[in-house]
N, C-alpha and C positions, 0 to 999 in steps of 0.2 A: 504494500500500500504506500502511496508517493502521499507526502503532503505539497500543498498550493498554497504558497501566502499572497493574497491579493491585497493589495493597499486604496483604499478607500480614498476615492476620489470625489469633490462636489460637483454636484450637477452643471452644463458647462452653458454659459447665458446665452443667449440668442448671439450668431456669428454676424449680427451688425453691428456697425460703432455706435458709442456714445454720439448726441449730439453734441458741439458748445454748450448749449442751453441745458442736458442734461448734466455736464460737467461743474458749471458754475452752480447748479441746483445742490451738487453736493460739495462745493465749495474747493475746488480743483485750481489749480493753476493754469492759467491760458496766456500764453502756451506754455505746455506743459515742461516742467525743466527734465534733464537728462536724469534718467534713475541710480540710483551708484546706494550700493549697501550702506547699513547704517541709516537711512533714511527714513520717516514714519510717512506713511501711505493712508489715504481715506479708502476704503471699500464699500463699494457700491452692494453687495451681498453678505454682510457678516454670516460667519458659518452658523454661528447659532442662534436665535433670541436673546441669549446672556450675553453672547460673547461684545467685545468693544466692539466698534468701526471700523480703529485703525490697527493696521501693523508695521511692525518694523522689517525692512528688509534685510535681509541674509547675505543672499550671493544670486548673481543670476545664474540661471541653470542651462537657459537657451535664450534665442533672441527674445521669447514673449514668456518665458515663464521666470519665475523669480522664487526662491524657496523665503519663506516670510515666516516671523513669528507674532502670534496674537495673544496679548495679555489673559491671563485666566483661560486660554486657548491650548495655546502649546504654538508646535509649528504647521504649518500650509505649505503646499506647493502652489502658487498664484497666478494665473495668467494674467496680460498684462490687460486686459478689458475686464477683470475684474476690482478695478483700483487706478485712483490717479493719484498725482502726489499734490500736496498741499503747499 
């Protein structure tokens, strides 16, 4: 018998962009500056009811993902239409 660890992923948003107007609604930077670790991010989808808004970023993983940490969360792997920076 093989075991399978699957790592749970968030449901992934609609593959359209943000508008402007939805950006500045959650208070985003326009335009938006250059991402670079170390930096706190708004979230357009917090993973849970409890959890904060924002996270900090880690390292990026790929051009659009970001692995992130969320206070009383833990860590996320983030794409980047999920969060702008503030």
């Amino acid at each position: 018998m093989q075991l399978q660890y699957i790592t749970w992923q968030p449901p992934q948003p609609p593959a359209s962009a943000a508008s402007a107007r939805d950006w500045e609604k959650f208070g985003c930077a326009i335009p938006a500056p250059k991402l670079t670790p170390s930096m706190w991010v708004k979230l357009f989808n917090p993973p849970t009811a409890f959890s904060f808004d924002e996270a900090w970023l880690l390292c990026e993983c790929s051009e659009e993902k970001w692995l992130a940490w969320i206070p009383d969360y833990g860590e996320i792997m983030l794409s980047t239409n999920e969060f702008c920076a503030t």
